[in-house]
Structures are given as structure tokens and as C-alpha cells.
C-alpha positions in Angstrom: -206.8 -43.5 100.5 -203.1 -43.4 101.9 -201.0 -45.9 100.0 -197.9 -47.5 101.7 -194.9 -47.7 99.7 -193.1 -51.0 99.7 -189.1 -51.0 100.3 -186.9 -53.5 99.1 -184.4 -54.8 101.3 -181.2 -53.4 99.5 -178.4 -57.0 99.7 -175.0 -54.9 100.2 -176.5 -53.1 103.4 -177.5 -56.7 104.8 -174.5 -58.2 103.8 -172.6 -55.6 105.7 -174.5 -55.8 108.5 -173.8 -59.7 108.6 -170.4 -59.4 108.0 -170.4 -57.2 111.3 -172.8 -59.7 113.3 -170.3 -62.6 112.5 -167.2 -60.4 113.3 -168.7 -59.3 116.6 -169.4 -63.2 117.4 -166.3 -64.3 117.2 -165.0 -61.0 118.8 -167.1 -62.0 122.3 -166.6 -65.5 122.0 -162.9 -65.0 122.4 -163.2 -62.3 125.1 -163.2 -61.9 128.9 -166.5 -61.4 130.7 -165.2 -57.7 131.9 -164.1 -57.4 128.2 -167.5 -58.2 127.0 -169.3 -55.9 129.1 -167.2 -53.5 128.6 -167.3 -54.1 124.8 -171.4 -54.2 125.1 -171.3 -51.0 127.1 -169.1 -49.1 124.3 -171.5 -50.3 121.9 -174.3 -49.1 124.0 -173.1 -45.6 123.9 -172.1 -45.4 120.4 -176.0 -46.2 119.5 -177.0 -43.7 122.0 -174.6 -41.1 120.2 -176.3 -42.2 116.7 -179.5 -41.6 117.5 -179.1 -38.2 119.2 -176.0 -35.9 118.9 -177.1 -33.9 121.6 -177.3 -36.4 124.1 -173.6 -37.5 122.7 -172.5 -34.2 123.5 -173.7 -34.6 127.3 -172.1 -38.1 127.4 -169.1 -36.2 126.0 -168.5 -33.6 128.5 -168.8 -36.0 131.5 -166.3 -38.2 129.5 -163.4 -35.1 129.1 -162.5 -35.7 132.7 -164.0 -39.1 133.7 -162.4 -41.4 130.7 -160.0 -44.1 131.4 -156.9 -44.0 129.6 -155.8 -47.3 127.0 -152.4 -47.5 125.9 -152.7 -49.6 123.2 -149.0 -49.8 121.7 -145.4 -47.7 122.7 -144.0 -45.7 119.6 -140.1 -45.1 119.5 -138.9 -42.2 119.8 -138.3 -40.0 122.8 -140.5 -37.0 124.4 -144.2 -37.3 123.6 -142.9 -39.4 120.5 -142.0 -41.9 123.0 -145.3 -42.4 124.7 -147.6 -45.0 123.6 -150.8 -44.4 121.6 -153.3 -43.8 124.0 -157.4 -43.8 123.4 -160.3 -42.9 125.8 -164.1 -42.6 125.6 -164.2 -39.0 124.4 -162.0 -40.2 121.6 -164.5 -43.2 120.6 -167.9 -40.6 121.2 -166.2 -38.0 119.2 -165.5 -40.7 115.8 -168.9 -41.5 116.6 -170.6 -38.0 116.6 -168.4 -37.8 113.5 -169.8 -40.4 111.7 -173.2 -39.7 112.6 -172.8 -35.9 110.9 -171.3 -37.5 108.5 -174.4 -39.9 107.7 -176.5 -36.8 107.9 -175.1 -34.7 105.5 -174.9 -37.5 102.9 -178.8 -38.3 103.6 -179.7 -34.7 103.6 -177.4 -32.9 100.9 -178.9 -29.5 101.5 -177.2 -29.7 104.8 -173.7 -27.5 105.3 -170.8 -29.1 105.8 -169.9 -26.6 108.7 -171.5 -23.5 110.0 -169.5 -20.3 108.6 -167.6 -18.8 111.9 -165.1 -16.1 112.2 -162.5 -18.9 113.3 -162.8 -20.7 110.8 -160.2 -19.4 108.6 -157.5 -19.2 111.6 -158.6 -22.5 112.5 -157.7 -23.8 109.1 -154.5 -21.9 108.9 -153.2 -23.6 112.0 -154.5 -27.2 111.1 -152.2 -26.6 107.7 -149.0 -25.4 108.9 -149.4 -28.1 111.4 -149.5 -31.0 109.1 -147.2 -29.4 106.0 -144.5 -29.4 109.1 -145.0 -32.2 110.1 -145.0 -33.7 106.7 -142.1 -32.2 106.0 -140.4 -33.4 109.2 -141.6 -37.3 108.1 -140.2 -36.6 104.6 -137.1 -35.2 106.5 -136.6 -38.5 108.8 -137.3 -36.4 112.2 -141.0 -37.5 112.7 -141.9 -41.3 113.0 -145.0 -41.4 110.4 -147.4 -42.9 113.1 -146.4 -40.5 115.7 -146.5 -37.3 114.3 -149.7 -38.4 112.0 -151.4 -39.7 115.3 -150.8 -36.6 117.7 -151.6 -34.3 114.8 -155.0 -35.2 114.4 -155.5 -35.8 118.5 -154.5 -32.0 118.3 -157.2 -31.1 115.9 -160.0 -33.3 117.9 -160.4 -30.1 119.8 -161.5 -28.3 117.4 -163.7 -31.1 116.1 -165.6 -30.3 119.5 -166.3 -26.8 118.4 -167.7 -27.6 115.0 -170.2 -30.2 117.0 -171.1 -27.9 119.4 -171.6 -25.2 116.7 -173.1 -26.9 114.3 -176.4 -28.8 116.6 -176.8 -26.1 119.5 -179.2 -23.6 118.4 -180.7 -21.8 121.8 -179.7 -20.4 124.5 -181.6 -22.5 126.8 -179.2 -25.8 125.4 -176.3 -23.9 126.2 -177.4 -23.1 129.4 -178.2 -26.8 130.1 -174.5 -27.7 128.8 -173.3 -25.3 130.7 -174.6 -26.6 133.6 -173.4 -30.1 132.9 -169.6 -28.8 132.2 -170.1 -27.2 135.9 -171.3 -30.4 137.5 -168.5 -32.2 136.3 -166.2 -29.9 137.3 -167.5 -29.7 141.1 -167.2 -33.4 141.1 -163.4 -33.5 139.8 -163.0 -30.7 142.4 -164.2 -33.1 145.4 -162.3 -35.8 143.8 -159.5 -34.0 144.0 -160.0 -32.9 147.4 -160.5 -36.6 148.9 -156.7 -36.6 147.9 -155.3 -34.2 150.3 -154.9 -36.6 153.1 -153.0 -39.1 151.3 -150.4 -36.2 150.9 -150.2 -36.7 146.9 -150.2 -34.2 144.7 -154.0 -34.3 143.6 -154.8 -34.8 139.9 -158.1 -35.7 137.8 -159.1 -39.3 137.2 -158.0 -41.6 135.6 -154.7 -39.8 135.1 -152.2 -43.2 136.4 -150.0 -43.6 139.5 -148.1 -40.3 138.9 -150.9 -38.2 137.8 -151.0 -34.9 135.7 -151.4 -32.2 138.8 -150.4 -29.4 136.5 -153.3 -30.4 133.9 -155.6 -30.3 136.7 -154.6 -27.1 137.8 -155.1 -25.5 134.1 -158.9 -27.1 134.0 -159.4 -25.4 137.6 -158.1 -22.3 136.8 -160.5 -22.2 133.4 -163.5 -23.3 135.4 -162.9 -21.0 138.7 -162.6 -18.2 135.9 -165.9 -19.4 134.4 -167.5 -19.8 138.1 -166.4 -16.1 139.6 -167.6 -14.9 136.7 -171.3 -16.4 136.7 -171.6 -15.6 139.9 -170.9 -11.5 139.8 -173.5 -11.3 137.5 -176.7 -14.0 137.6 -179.5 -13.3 139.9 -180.5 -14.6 142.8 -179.6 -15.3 146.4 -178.8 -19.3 145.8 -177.6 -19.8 143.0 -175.3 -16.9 143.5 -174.3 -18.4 146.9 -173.8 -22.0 145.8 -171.7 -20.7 142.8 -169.2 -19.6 145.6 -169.6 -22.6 147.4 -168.3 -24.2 144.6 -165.8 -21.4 143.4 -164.3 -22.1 146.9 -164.2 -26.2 146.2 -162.4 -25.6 143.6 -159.5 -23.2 145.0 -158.7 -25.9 147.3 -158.7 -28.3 144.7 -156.4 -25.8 142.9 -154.1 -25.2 146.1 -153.7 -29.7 146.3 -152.5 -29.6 142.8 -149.3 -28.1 144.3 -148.9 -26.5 140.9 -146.7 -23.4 140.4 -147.5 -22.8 137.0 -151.2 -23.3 138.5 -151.3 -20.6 140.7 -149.6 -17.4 138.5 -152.2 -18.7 136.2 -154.7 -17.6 138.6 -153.4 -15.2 139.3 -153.5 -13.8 135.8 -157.6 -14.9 135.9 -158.3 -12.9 139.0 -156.3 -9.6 137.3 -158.3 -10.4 134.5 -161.7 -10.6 136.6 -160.7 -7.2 138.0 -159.9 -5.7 134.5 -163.0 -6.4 133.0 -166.0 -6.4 135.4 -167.8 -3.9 136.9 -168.0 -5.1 139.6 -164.4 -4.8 140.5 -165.1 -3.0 144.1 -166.2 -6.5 145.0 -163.6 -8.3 143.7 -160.9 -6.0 145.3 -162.6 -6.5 148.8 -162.6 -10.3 148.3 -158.3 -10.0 146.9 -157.6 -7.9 150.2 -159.6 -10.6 152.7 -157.7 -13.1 151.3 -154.4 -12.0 151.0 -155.0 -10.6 154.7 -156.6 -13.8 155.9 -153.7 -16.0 153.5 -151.2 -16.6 156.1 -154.1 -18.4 158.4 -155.6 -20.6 155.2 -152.6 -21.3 152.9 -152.2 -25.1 153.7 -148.4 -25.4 154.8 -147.6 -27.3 151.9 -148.5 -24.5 149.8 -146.2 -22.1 150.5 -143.3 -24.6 151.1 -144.1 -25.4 147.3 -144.1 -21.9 146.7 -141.1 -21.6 148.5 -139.4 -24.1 146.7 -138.9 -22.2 143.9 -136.1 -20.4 145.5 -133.2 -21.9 146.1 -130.7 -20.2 149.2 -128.5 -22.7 148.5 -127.3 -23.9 145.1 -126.6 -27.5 144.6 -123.2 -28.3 142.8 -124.7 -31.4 140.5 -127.3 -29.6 138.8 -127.9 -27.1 136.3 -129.7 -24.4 138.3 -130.4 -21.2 136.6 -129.1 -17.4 138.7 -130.8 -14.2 137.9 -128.7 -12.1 139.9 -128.6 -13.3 143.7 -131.9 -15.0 143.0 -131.6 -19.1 142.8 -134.2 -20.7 140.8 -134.7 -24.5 141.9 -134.2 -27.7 139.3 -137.7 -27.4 137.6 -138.2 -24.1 137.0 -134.4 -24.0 135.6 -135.0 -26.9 133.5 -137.7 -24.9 131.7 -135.4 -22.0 131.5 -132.6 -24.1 130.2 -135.1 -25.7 127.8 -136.4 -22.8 126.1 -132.8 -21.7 125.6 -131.8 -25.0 124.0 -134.9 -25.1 121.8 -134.9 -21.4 120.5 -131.4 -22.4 119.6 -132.4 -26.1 117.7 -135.5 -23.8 116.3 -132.6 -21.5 114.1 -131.9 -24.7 112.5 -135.3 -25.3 110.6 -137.0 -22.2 111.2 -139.6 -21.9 108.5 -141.8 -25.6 109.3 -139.8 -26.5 112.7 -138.9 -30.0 113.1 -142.9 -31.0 112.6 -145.3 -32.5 115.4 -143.3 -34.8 117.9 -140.2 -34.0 115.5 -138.2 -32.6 118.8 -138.1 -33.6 122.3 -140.2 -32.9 125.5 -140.7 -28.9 126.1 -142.7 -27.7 129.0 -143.8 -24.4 127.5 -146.5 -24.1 124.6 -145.2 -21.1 122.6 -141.7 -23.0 122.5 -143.0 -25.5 121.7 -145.4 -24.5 118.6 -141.9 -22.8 117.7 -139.8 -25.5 117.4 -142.4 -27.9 116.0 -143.9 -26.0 113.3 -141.8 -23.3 113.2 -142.5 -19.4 111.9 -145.4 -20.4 109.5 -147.0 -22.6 112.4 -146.0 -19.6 115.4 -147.7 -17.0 113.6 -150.6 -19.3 112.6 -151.2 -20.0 116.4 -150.9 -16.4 117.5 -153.4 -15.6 114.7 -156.1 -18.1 115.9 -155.4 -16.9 119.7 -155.8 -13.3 118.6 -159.0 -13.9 117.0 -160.5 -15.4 119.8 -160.1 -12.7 121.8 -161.3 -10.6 119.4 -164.1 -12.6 119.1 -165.0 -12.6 122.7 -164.2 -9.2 123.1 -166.8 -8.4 121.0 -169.2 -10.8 122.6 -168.9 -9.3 125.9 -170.3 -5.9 124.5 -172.6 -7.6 122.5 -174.5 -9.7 125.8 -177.5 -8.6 127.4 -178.6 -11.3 130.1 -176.7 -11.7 133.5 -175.7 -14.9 132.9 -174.5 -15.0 129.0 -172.1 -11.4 130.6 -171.1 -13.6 133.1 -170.2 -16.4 131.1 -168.2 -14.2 128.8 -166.6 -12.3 131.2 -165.7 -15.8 133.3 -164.1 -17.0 129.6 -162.3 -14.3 129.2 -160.6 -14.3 132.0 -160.1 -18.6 132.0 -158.3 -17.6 128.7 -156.2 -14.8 130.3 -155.4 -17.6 133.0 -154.7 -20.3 130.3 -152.5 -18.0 128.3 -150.4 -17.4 131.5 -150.6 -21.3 132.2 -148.7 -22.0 128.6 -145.7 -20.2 129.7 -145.1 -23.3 132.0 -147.2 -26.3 129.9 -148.1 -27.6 127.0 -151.7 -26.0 128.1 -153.3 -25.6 124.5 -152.5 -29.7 123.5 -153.4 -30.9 127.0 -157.1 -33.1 126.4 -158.7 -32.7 130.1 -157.8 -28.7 129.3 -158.5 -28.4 125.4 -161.8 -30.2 125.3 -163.7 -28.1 128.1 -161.9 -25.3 126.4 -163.1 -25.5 123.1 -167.2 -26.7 123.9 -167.0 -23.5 125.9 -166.5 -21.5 122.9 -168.8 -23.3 120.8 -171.3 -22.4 123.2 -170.0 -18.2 122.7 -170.2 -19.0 119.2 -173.8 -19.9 119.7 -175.0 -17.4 122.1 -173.6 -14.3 119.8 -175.3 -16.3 116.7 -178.6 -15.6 119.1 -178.0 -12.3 120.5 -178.6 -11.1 117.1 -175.4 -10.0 116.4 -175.3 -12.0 112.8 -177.8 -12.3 109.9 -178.9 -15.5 108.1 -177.3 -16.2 104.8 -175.7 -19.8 104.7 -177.3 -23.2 105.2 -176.4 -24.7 108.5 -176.9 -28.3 109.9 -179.8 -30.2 111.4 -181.9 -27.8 109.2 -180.8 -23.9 110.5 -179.6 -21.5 108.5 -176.6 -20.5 108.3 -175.1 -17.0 110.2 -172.5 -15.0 108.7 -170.4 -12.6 111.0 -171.0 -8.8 110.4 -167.7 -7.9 112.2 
């Protein structure tokens, strides 16, 4: 006969849990209707992200691009130091997703904390020189504590997104489903984007404020074009191979609204990339020499005056406007140029830990910027954890044997050959809407090798899998 064993309620859970009911009384009482709901709707999605992390994780990638920015306070300071601290939905799933491993781990202690992967180690390397400069440059009196502290750990929330993915994806039909969803959301960012063009703005993603973030937009279309062309060279079948290039499409003129320079040579570097690696390069060399041909025809006006712009034929007398030979560069693009002069300069100052995170002003480039910041330790760290992601994907695209996973690879690889042109001219590898997408796309390489059978099973992994360690 089955026995039923009795549980006591335990008093300091339920006095907790009272506490909170009492707090979140008085919370709505004092609160706006729209407040409430949305403060009912928060909490609605945070139980939803308890109770399955994989459901979280779709909520989460339809949040990287759709989530409403709060300021919630203005820091002093000047540059990103000066901005205030600003929280989205993504930020609240992600504590959330957190807290829920968290729980699991201390319920089921045989658990891993995290899944062994090759970038691991780099990962680790850059998180510590990032935070010893920048507690160095707070010691120092160059970083504000609640600045520096703040955009640290937003920095490392990207990486938090590959250790979920990582760590509760285990097939390759779940990536294929989140791939899916990170493609949906992108074709709708891409028609939002479009709707745009006839107000004659600059188009940028949701949500991003009056002024907009053109240039972040162009980064995430230049990763997901990448990811796009390269799906489509390689899956099978009439329409899904012909609605990928409806969409591939979409996006370029998405891309081409951004107006954004450092947008399109980042493409540019994608396509050359495409053309390196597939096999299919016939195709893709017909396609470059239609458009270029049929370019003059298509190119929206606007586009090539942008282009253009970047010119100058004659030099204006009040500002600083960078000569390389008879060549004129225009005020933006000098201003970089003049910036990474002045900063490589102010680096020589303190150039073992930089000035730490937020510890110098506004630079437009991401390698001068990781330079000045965290200096040679944090330079080399970065170098070493973009290194050993291509290395890793390198190996993944020998190691694929479906259509679709070589696709996927080969798209990556070349929305990281983009991205890596794109940092010459942004701060591409700290920008959210860019870095999140980024790094869920290679926790789902990460989990397609782990299934390719490229690793064995040694080490104890979460939500019960074993763990994988790396053979290469």
C-alpha cells in the first residue's frame, strides 16, 4: 500500500512569501493603472521563465530587439559614463533565467555549474582583465564606482546568454526551432525598419528613442543577412530556399535605410567572406556581378549621396577634417580618425589596465576602445577570445554534415567576418541588440558540434546531461 508522506509547512519560506505579498500590496496600491499592468505583466513573465527555461529563452530572443528602454537614473561623468542606467526586458528575463539555474543547482547538487566549452577559459580571461581595470581605474579616481561596476556586468550579460543556451539546449531539433525564432524576429525588425523609409529618417530598431541607433541596426542586419545567405546556399528545397531570399532581400533594404557607412563595408566583408568559404561561390559571384551591374538602377539616391558624403571636394575651414593625400575625409569619419589618434596617445599613459570600463570618453571603434579601457592585459584577452571563436567555428564547419547546420556555420562565419569589419567603426562587440543575437547564436554552434559527435561524455552537465569535453 502506497503511503503518502506528510510535509510540514517550513515558517521562514511563508514568512518570506508574506513579506512579498504585503510589499507587492502596497507596491499596487500606490501605482498607476498602466503601471500595474505593466507591473502584473512583468510578473507574469518572470513565472513563465521559472517554470520553463526554454520557453524563457524564446521570450528572450523576441525581447533582444523588441524591449523598451528605462532610464532609470543619469550617472556623471561624460561618454557612456554620462548616460543614465538603462534596464529592458531582456535584462529582467535574463536575472530571472539566472535565478531559476540558480535554484536548480542548489536543489539538485549533482548538477554542473556550467557545461565545460573550449571558451570558457578565454571567456574568463576577458571577464578578469575587465574588472581588475576597471577596479583599478575606481581605486585610481577615473571610474565612478556605479558606472564602471554597472556597464561591466551589462558587458558580461552576453555571455551569460551563451552559458543558458549551452547549458538547457541539447538537440538539434531545439536549435533548429530557435533558430527559426531568431529569423522571425529579424524579418520583422527588417519590415519595421522598412516602414521607415518614407518618413525620410534614418531607420533603426525599436524602441531605440527619437534619434535612434541606425548603425546598431545595421551590425544586427549584416549578422543576420550573413546567417540568411548562408542557410539558403545550402538547405533543401524549392520554398524554403526561395523565401530565405525573399527575406535575405528584406533585409538589404533594411540595411541600405540604415544609411550606415560602417554598415555597408561590413557587408561587404560578409559577402567576401560568403565567397571565401562556400562552395558554392560560382553562384555567389553571378549574384555580386548582377548586382553591381544592376546597382546604379536599385541604389536608392540617398544611398550613394551617403556614400558620397564621405568625400569631401571641398574642405570646410571650422572643422577638423582629416587629408590623406588629395583625398578629403568628411567630419565623421575624421572624428574617428582623430579619435583613435588621441586615444592611442592617452592609452601610453596607463597602458598595462587602461583607464578601466567607462574610465575614458566616447570612442567609436571597439579595438580602441578595449585598448584604452583595459589596456594591454584586457587587448590581448579580447583578441584571444575572438581568435578562439574562429577557431572554434572553423572547426565546426568541417565537422557539419546536414545542409542546414553547414549553412548555419558557414552564414556565422561570415556575420562574424562582417562584425569584425563593423568594430573598426563601433563599439560592435558591447552593443545589446548586436551582442545578444550574437552570442545565442554561438551557443547554438556550441550545441550542434556537442551533437555532431565531435566530443565525448566526461563531465556532468545541467538539467541532467552529461557533460562534453572538447577533443581539439
Amino acid at each position: 500500500m502506497r503511503t503518502i508522506e506528510r510535509i510540514e509547512p517550513q515558517p521562514l519560506p511563508l514568512l518570506f512569501l508574506s513579506a512579498l505579498a504585503l510589499a507587492a500590496a502596497f507596491a499596487i496600491v500606490q501605482m498607476t493603472l498602466a503601471h500595474a499592468a505593466m507591473a502584473f505583466s512583468l510578473a507574469g513573465l518572470c513565472v513563465i521563465a521559472l517554470l520553463s527555461t526554454p520557453l524563457a529563452l524564446y521570450l528572450l530572443i523576441f525581447s533582444m530587439l523588441f524591449s523598451p528602454e528605462l532610464v532609470i537614473g543619469q550617472m556623471a561623468g561624460h561618454g557612456i559614463a554620462g548616460r543614465g542606467v538603462t534596464l529592458r526586458l531582456d535584462d529582467i528575463l535574463l536575472i530571472v533565467i539566472g535565478f531559476s539555474w540558480l535554484v536548480k543547482m542548489a536543489v539538485y547538487k549533482e548538477l554542473g555549474l556550467v557545461l565545460r566549452t573550449p571558451l570558457n577559459r578565454p571567456i574568463l580571461f576577458y571577464i578578469s582583465a575587465c574588472v581588475v581595470a576597471t577596479l583599478i581605474g575606481i581605486a585610481s579616481g577615473r571610474v565612478r564606482p556605479e558606472s564602471g561596476l554597472f556597464y561591466t556586468l551589462k558587458y558580461f550579460e552576453y555571455f551569460f546568454i551563451y552559458f543558458m543556451v549551452v547549458n538547457n539546449l541539447q538537440t538539434q531539433d531545439q536549435v533548429r526551432r530557435y533558430l527559426i525564432a531568431l529569423i522571425i524576429t529579424c524579418g520583422i525588425v527588417s519590415l519595421y525598419a522598412i516602414t521607415q523609409i518614407p518618413g525620410g529618417v534614418r531607420a533603426s530598431a525599436p524602441f531605440e528613442g527619437e534619434s535612434g541607433e541606425p548603425n546598431t541596426l545595421g551590425g544586427y542586419l549584416v549578422l543576420m543577412f550573413s546567417l540568411v545567405a548562408g542557410l539558403g546556399l545550402h538547405v533543401r528545397g524549392a520554398k524554403i530556399r526561395i523565401a530565405l531570399g525573399v527575406l535575405a532581400v528584406v533585409i538589404l533594404i533594411a540595411l541600405s535605410a540604415t544609411l550606415s557607412r560602417t554598415s555597408y563595408l561590413a557587408l561587404g566583408g560578409s559577402v567576401l567572406a560568403l565567397m571565401l568559404f562556400s562552395r558554392r561561390r560560382l553562384v555567389l559571384v553571378l549574384g555580386l556581378v548582377l548586382m553591381m551591374t544592376l546597382s546604379p538602377f536599385i541604389v536608392p539616391e540617398r544611398v550613394k549621396h551617403r556614400v558620397g558624403e564621405t568625400f569631401v571636394t571641398q574642405p570646410d575651414e571650422e572643422e577638423q577634417e582629416v587629408q590623406v593625400g588629395r583625398i578629403v575625409l568628411d567630419t565623421s569619419t575624421s572624428a574617428r580618425l582623430i579619435s583613435w589618434k588621441t586615444s592611442t596617445e592617452d592609452w601610453l599613459r596607463h597602458p598595462i589596465f587602461g583607464y578601466g570600463v567607462t574610465g575614458y570618453g566616447f570612442i567609436d571603434a571597439q579595438y580602441f576602445k578595449v585598448l584604452v579601457d583595459t589596456g594591454l592585459v584586457g587587448i590581448t584577452a579580447f583578441l584571444v577570445l575572438l581568435f578562439s571563436l574562429w577557431s572554434r567555428l572553423r572547426n565546426a564547419s568541417r565537422s557539419m554534415t546536414t545542409p542546414w547546420t553547414q549553412g548555419l556555420v558557414l552564414g556565422f562565419m561570415a556575420g562574424y567576418i562582417g562584425l569584425l569589419v563593423h568594430g573598426i567603426g563601433a563599439n560592435t562587440f558591447i552593443i545589446v541588440r548586436i551582442m545578444e543575437p550574437f552570442w545565442m547564436i554561438v551557443g547554438l554552434l556550441i550545441v550542434l558540434v556537442q551533437n555532431q559527435g565531435v566530443m565525448t561524455q566526461t563531465q556532468p552537465m545541467i538539467s541532467g546531461r552529461k557533460g562534453v569535453t572538447w577533443k581539439y
